[in-house]
C-alpha positions as CSV (number, residue, x, y, z in Angstrom):
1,X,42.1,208.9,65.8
2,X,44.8,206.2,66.1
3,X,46.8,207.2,69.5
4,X,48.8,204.3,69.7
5,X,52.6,204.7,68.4
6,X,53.4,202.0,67.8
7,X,50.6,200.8,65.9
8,X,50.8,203.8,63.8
9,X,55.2,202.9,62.7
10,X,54.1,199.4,62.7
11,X,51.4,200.1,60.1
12,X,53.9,202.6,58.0
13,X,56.4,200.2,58.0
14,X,54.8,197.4,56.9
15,X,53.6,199.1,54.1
16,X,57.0,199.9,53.1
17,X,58.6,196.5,53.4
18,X,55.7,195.5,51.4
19,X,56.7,197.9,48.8
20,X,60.6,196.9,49.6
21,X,59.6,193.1,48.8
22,X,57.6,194.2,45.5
23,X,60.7,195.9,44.4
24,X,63.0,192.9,44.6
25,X,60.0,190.7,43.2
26,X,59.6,189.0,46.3
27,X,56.0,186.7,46.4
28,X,56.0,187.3,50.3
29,X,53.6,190.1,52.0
30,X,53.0,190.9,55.5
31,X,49.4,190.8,56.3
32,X,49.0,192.7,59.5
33,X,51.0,195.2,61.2
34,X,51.1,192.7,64.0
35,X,53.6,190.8,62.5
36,X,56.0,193.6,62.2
37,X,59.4,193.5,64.7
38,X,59.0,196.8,66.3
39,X,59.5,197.4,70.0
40,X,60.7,200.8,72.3
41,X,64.2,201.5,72.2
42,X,66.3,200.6,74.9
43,X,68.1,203.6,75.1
44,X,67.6,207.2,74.5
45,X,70.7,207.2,72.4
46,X,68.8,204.5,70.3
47,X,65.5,207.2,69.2
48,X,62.3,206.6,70.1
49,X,61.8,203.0,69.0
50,X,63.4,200.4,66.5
51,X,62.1,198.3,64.2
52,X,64.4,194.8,63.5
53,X,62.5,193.4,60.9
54,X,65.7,193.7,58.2
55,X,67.1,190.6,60.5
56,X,64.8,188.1,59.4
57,X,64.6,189.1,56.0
58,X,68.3,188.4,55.3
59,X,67.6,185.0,53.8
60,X,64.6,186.3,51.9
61,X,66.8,188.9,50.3
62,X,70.2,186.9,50.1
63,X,71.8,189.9,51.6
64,X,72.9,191.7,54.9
65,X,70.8,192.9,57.0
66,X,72.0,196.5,57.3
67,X,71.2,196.8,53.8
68,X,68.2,196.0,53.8
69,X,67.5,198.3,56.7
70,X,68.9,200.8,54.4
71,X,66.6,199.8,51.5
72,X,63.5,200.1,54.2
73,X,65.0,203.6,54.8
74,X,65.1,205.0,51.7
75,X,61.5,204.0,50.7
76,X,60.5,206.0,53.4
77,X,61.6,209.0,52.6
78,X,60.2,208.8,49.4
79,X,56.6,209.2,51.2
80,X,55.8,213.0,52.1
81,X,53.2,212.2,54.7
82,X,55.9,210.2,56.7
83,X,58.6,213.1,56.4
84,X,56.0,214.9,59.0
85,X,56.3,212.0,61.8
86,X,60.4,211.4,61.4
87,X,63.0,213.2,62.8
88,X,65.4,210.4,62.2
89,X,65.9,207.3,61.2
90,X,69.6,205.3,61.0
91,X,70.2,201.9,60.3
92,X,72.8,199.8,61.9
93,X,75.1,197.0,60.2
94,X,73.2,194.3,62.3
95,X,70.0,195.3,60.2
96,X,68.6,197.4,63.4
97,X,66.5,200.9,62.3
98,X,66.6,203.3,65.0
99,X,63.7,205.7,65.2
100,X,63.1,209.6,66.5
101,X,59.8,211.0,66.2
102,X,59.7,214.6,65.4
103,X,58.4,216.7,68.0
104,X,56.0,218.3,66.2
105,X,54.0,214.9,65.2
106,X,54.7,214.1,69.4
107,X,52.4,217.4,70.0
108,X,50.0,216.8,67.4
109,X,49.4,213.6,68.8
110,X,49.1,214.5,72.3
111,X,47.1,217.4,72.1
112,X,44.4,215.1,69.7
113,X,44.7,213.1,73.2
114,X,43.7,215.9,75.3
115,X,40.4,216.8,73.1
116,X,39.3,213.5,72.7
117,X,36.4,211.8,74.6
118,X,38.5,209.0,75.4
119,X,40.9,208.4,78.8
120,X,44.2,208.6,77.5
121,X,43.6,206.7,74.0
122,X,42.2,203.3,75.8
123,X,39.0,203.1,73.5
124,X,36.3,200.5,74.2
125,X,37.1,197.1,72.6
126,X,34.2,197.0,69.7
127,X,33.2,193.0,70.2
128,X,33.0,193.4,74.1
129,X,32.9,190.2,76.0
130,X,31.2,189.2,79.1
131,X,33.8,187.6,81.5
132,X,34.1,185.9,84.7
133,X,36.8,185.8,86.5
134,X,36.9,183.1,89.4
135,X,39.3,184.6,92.2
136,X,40.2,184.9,96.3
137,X,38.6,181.1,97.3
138,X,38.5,180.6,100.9
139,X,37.0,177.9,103.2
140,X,34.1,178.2,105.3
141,X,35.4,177.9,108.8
142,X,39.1,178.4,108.2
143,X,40.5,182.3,108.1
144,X,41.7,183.8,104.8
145,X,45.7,183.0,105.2
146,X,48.3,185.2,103.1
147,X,47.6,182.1,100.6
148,X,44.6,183.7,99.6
149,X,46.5,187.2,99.1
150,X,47.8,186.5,95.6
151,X,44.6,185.4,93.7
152,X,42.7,188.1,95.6
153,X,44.8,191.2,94.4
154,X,46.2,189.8,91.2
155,X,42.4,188.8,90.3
156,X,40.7,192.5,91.2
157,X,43.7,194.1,89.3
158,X,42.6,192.0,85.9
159,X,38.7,192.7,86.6
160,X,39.3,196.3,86.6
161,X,41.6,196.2,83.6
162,X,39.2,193.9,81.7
163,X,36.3,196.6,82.7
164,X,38.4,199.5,81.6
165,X,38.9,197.8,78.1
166,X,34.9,198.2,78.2
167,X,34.3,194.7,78.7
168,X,31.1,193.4,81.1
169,X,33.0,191.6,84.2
170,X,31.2,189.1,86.6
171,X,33.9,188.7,90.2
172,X,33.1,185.2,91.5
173,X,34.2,184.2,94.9
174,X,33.8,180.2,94.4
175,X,33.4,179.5,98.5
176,X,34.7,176.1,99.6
177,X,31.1,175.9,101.5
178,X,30.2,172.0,101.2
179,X,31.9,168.5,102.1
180,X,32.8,166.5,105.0
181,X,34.6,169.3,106.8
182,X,31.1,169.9,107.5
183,X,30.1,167.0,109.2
184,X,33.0,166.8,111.0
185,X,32.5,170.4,112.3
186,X,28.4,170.1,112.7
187,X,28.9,166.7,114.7
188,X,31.7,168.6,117.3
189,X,29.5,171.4,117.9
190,X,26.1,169.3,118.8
191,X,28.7,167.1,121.0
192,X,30.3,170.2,122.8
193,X,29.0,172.7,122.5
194,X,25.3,172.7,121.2
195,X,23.7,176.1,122.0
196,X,26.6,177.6,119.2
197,X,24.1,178.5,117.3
198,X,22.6,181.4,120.3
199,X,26.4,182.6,120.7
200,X,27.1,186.1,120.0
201,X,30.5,185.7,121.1
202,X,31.7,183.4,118.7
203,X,33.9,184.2,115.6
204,X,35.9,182.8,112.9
205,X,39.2,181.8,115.2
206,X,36.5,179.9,117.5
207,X,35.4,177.7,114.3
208,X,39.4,177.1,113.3
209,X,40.2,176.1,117.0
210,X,36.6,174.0,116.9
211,X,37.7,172.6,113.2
212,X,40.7,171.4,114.6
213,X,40.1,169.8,117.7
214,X,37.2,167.8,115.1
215,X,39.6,166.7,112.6
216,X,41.8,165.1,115.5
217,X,38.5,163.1,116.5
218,X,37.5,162.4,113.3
219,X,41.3,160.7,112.6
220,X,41.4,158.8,115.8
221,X,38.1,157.9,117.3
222,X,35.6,155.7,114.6
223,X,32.7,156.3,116.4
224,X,32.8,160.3,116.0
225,X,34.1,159.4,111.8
226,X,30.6,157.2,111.5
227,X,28.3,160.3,113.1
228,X,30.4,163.1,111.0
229,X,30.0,161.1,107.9
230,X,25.9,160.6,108.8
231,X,25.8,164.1,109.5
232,X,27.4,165.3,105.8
233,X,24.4,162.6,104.7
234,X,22.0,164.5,106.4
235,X,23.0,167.8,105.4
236,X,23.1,166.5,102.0
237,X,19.5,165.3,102.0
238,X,18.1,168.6,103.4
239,X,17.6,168.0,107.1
240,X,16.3,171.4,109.1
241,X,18.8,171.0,111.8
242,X,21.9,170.5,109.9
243,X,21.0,173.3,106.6
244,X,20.4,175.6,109.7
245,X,23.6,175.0,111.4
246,X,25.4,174.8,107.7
247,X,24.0,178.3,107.0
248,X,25.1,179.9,110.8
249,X,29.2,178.6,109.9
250,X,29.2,179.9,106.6
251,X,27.5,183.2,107.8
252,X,29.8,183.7,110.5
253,X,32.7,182.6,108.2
254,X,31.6,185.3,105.5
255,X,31.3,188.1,108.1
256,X,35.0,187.2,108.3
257,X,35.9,187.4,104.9
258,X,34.0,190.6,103.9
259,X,36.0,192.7,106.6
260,X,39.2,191.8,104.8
261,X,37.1,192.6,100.8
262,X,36.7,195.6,102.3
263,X,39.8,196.5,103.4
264,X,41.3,195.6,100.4
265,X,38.4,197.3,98.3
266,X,37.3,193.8,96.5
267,X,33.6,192.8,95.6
268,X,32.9,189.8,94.7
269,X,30.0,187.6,94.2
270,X,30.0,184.6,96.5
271,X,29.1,181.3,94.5
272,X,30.0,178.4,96.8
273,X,30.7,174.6,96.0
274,X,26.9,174.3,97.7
275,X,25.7,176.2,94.9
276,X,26.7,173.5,92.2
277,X,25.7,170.4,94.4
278,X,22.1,169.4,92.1
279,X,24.1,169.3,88.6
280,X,26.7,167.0,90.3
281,X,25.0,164.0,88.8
282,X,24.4,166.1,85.7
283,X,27.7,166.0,84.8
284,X,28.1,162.4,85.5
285,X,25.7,161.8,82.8
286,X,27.0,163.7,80.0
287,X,30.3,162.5,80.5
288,X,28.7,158.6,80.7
289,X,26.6,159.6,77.2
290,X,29.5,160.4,75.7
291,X,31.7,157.4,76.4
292,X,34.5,159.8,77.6
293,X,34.5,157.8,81.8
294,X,36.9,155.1,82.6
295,X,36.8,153.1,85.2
296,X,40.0,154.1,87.6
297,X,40.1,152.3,91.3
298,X,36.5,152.2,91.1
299,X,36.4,156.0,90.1
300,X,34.8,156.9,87.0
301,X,37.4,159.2,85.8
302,X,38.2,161.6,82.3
303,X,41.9,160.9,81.3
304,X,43.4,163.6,79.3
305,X,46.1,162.6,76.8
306,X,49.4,164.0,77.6
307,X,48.7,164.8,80.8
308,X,50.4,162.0,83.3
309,X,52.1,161.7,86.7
310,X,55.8,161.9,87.8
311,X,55.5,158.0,86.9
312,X,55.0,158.5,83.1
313,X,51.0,157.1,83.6
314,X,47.9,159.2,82.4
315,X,46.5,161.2,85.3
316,X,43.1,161.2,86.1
317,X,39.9,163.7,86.6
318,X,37.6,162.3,88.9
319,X,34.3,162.7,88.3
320,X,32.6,160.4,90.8
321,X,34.2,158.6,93.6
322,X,34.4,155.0,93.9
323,X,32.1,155.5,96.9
324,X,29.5,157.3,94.7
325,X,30.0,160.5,95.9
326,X,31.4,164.0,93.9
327,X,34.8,165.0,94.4
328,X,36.2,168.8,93.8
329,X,36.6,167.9,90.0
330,X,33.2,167.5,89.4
331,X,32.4,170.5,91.3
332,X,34.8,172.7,89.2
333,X,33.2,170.8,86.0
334,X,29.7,171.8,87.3
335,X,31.2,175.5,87.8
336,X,32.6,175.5,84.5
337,X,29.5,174.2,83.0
338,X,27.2,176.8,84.5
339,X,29.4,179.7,83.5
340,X,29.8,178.3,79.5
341,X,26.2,177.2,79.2
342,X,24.2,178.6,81.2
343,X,25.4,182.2,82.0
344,X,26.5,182.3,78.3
345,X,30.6,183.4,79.9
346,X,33.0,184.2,76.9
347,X,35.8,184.1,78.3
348,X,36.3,182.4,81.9
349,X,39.4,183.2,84.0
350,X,40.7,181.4,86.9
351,X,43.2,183.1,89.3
352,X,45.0,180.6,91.6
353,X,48.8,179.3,92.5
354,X,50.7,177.8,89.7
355,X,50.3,174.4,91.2
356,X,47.2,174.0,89.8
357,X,48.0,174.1,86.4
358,X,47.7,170.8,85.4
359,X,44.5,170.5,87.3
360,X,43.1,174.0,85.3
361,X,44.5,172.1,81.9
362,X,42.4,169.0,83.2
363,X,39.4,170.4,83.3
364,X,39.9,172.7,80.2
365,X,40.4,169.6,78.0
366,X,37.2,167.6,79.3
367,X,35.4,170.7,79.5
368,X,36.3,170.4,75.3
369,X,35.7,167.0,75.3
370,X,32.6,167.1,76.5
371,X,31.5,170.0,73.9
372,X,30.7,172.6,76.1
373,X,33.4,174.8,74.8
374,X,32.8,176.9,71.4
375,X,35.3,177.8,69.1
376,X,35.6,181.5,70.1
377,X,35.2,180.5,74.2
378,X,38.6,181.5,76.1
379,X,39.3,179.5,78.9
380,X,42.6,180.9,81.1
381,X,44.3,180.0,84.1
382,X,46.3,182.9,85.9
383,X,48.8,181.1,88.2
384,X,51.5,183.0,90.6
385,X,54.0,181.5,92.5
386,X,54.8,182.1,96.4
387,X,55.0,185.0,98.9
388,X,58.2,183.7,101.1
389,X,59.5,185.2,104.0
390,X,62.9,186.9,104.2
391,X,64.6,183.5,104.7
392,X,63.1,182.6,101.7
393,X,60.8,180.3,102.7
394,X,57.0,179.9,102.7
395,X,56.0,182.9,104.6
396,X,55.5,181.1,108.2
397,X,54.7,183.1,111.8
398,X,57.7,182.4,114.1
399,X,55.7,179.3,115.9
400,X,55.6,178.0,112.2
401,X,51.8,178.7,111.6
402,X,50.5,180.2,108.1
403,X,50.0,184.1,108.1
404,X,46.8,185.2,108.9
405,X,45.3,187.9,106.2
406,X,44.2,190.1,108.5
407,X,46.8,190.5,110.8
408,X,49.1,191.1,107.7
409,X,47.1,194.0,106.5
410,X,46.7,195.5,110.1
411,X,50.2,195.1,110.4
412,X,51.0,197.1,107.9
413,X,48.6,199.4,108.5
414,X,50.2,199.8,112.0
415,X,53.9,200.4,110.5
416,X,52.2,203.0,108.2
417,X,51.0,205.1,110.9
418,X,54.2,205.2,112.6
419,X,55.5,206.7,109.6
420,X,52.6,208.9,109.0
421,X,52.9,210.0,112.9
422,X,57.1,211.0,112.7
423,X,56.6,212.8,109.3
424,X,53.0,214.8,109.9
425,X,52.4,215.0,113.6
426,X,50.4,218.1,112.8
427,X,48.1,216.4,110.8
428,X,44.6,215.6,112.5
429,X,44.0,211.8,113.8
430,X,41.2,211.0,110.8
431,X,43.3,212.5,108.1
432,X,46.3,210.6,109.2
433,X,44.2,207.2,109.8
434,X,43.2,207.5,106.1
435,X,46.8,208.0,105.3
436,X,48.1,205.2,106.7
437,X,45.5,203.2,106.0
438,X,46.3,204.2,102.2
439,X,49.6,204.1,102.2
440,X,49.5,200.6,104.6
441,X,47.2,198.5,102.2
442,X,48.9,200.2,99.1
443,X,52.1,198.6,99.9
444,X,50.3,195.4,100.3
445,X,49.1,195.4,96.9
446,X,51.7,197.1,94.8
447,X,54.4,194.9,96.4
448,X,52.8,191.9,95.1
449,X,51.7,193.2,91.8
450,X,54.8,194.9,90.8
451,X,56.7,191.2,90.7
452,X,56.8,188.6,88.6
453,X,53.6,187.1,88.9
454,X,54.7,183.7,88.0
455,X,58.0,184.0,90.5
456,X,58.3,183.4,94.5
457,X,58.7,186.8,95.8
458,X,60.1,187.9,99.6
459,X,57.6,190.0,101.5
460,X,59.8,192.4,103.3
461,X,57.2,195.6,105.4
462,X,60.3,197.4,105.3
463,X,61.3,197.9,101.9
464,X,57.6,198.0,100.6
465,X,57.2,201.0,102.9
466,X,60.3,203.3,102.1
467,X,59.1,206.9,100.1
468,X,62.1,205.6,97.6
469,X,62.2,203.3,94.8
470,X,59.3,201.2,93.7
471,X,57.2,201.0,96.2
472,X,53.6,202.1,96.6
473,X,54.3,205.1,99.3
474,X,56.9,206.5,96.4
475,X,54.2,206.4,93.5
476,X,51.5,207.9,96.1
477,X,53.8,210.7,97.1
478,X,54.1,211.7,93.5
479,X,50.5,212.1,93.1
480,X,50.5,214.1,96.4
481,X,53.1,216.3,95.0
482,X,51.3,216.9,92.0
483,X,48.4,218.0,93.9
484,X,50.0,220.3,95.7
485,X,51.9,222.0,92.7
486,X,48.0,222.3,91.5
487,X,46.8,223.7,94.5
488,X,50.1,226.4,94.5
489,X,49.2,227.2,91.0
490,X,45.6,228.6,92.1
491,X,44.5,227.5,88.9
492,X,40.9,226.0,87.9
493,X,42.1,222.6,86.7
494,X,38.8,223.1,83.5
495,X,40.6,226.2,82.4
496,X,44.2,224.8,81.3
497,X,44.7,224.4,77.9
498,X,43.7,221.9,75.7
499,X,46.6,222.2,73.7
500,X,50.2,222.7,74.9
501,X,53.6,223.1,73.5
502,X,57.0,222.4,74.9
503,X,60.7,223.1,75.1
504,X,62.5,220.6,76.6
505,X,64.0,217.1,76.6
506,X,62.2,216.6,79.7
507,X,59.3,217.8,78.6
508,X,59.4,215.7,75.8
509,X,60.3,212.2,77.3
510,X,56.8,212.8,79.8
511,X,54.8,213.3,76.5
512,X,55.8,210.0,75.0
513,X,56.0,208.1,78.2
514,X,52.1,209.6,78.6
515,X,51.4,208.1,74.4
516,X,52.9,205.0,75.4
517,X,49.8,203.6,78.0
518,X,47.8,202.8,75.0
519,X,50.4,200.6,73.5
520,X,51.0,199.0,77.7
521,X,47.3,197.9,77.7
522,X,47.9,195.9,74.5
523,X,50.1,194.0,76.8
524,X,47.8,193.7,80.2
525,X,45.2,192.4,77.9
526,X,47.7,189.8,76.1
527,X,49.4,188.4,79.2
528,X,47.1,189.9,82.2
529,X,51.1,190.7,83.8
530,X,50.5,193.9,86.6
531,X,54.0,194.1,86.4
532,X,54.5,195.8,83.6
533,X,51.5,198.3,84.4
534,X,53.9,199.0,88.0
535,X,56.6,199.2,85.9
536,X,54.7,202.1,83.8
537,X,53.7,203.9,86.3
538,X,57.2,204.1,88.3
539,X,58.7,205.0,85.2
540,X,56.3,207.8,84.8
541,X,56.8,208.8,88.4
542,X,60.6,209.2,87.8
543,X,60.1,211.0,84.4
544,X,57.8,213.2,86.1
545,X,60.1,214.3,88.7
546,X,63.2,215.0,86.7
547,X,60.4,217.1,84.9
548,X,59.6,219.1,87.3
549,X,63.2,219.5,88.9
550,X,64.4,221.0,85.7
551,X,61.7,222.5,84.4
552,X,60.3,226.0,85.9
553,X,56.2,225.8,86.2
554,X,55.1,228.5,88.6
555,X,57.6,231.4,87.9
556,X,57.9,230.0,84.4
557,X,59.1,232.2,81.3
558,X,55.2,233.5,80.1
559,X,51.7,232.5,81.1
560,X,51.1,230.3,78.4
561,X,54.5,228.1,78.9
562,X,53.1,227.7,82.7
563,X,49.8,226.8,81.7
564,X,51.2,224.1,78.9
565,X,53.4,222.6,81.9
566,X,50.8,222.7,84.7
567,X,48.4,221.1,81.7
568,X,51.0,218.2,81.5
569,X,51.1,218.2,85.5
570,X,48.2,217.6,85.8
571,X,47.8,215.0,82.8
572,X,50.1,213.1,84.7
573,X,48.3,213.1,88.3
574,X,45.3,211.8,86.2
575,X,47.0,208.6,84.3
576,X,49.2,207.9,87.8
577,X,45.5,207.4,89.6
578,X,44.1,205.8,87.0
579,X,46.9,203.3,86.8
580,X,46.8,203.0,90.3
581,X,43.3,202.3,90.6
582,X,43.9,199.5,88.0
583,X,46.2,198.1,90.4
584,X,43.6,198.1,93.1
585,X,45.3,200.9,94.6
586,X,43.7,204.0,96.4
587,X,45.7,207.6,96.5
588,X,45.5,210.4,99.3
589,X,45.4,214.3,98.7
590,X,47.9,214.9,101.5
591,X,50.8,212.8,102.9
């Protein structure tokens, strides 16, 4: 059964402004419901939703607008079958038709919802696809930064939506793991400090101090910048020593990064730069067959039309330095290779900062060039803009360094359990741990995905830990409440009804906010926006509330009005974790 709204009018009324258009002898037709103008009204006063298609048919028609909304109107009511799904419909002068669903069809519909196998009308897309999503991106040797926040969250929250659509999702973690950062850091560590490798003390802030104090050799002294450059050489051709102490760093860096994934619940499949290293020259070579290098500054480079500098000249994609060697180009072309053609990808997804847009549209183009691309392949770069600090700058510490990950999330976690302490003090220490590690990393997350993606955004603990407005604590504490209304009720959640009826406004306004998450994932799959899915969910948080304060639900009228309510109740705790879980979020029983 069809359990989308939306879908449903925009169906009907294409079929009618078909019939309109054959009435008037108009050639034109509308193909697909798609192409129909219908959206949710803005306000209440406005129905259920409108449909402004009358607008641009004014020309067609040679006539206003409102009439034709008319016209639309009266050939529906000419249809028996739609008399049972309109309450009213009223057509404005500006050519607007304003739309109320009887209540009757709003039951019908829900109460198919709450027999049917599916979760709340999301049914398994029929041609699944099997896509990869390349997303968080650290360096071996350097800590995760609040940088690497964005693309971690943003890119989880899209894998689990993708997965919940039915389709098979592969997480890729594409480690910087290779280049000369390497033989800077291998050549500082056999100088100064050569038993590193027997160290049990050493962790990833050792390598970023060691890191640095290499990268200030490497700039000044020539000596050390020969030996790093021989040691890259060596690791590069395989030699025992070097692979060994390679494999130590990025160990020790990855023990790093896996106690943030698992704070933050992520699991992804690590797939370095190293991994990509033999089909280096490869790519070379199928760029070379095809005629598609240049020679750049003795670079053999892919210029993409349209796609230049500030300066107005063509910008290039360096496949091969002038000194032979591969630059992070052709290691994202090797990447992008793999995926297309040899792990058959159909749709490849890369979640980074909007800066690299150009780069992304770079190697999409030579990627196309090349021929690796088929015509159904989608390639998509995700890009988000800043986290600034309540100056509104770059978030910065107070000495002016970049925010460390961790230290972010404990921080929060920290401010949580203050919170959790002055409001529950009764509560034992594990259960209020969990809490605030909940509610902590919860505000993390939704803060971040309930923006803009694409806009700067000011992180600000504070507000993204108040109980009011939305923030993550507010959206958990509904869930908790629900629970606890369930637990009051004493009722055995299998043995509410699986049909319910209703009586109120309020009543009815959580019924079509609950219809209305099929027709929201229509738009997480078209524009992979979290916002909007936040947006949902705090809307459905504030419906549910002014539900249940003017609504009775324990000491309601009869048994069966009770049981229809708690039903809905509990309907509503299900979607809010579900949505929340899309978000990356976890919820808490208590709180």
């Amino acid at each position: 059964m069809m359990f989308s709204l939306q879908k449903k009018l925009k169906l009907i009324f294409k079929d009618t402004i078909n019939e309109v258009l054959s009435r008037n002898k108009i050639e034109k037709k509308f193909s697909s419901p798609d192409l129909i103008e219908l959206t949710v009204a803005t306000k209440a006063i406005f129905g259920d939703y409108q449909c402004n298609q009358a607008m641009s048919l004014a020309k067609l028609f040679r006539k206003k607008p409102g009439l034709i909304a008319e016209d639309i109107i009266s050939v529906l009511r000419e249809n028996p079958k739609d008399d049972s799904i309109f309450e009213d419909l009223n057509a404005t002068p500006q050519g607007f038709i304003n739309i109320k669903l009887k209540n009757s069809y709003l039951v019908k519909t829900y109460n198919n919802l709450l027999k049917d196998s599916t979760e709340f009308g999301i049914e398994p897309e029929k041609e699944k696809k099997f896509v990869i999503i390349d997303y968080s991106s650290p360096n071996i040797a350097k800590e995760m930064h609040v940088g690497h926040l964005r693309s971690t969250i943003i890119g989880e929250s899209i894998a689990r939506i993708l997965e919940y659509k039915g389709h098979e999702v592969e997480r890729v973690n594409h480690v910087g793991d290779w280049g000369t950062q390497f033989g800077m850091l291998i050549r500082y560590l056999k100088e100064k400090f050569p038993d590193f490798q027997k160290s049990d003390s050493l962790n990833i802030s050792d390598l970023v101090y060691f890191y640095q104090k290499a990268k200030k050799l490497f700039d000044k002294n020539n000596k050390f910048k020969d030996d790093a450059r021989q040691e890259v050489i060596n690791l590069q051709s395989g030699r025992e020593d070097n692979i060994k102490a390679w494999k130590y760093l990025c160990e020790l860096s990855r023990q790093s990064f896996n106690e943030i994934y698992k704070l933050l619940d992520v699991h992804l499949i690590e797939r370095g730069e190293s991994f990509y290293n033999h089909y280096l020259s490869q790519i070379v070579d199928e760029f070379n067959k095809k005629s598609l290098l240049k020679i750049s500054d003795g670079a053999k480079c892919v210029f993409i039309d349209g796609i230049t500098n500030r300066d107005g000249d063509l910008l290039p994609l360096i496949v091969q330095k002038r000194d032979g060697g591969y630059s992070y180009d052709t290691t994202d072309l090797a990447a992008l290779r793999y995926r297309l053609l040899e792990q058959n990808a159909d749709w490849v997804i890369y979640v980074t900062d909007k800066g690299q847009s150009t780069h992304f549209k770079q190697l999409f183009s030579a990627a196309r060039l090349v021929g690796w691309v088929k015509e159904d392949h989608i390639l998509k770069h995700i890009g988000f803009g800043l986290i600034l600090g309540t100056d509104k700058k770059k978030l910065k510490t107070r000495s002016g360094e970049t925010v460390k990950l961790k230290e972010l999330i404990n921080e929060a976690i920290i401010r949580a359990q203050a919170i959790v302490e002055e409001k529950n003090p009764d509560f034992d220490k594990d259960l209020k741990e969990k809490i605030a590690k909940t509610i902590g990393i919860g505000a993390v997350k939704y803060v971040d995905l309930s923006q803009n993606r694409v806009s700067d955004y000011v992180f600000n603990f504070d507000k993204m830990l108040q109980l009011q407005g939305n923030t993550a604590p507010y959206l958990i504490y509904v869930y908790v409440r629900i629970q606890s209304i369930l637990r009051k009720s004493n009722i055995e959640v299998d043995t509410l009804p699986s049909e319910i009826t209703f009586q109120t406004e309020t009543e009815r306004n959580l019924i079509i906010h609950i219809l209305k998450f099929v027709d929201l994932f229509d738009i997480l799959l078209r524009d992979f926006t979290t916002q909007h899915l936040a947006d949902y969910l705090f809307e459905l948080c504030q419906i549910f509330n002014r539900f249940y304060k003017q609504c009775r639900v324990l000491n309601a009228e009869t048994d069966e009005l009770k049981n229809s309510r708690l039903q809905l109740i509990f309907t509503s705790g299900q979607l809010l974790k579900k949505g929340l879980y899309l978000l990356g979020l976890d919820v808490v029983e208590y709180m």
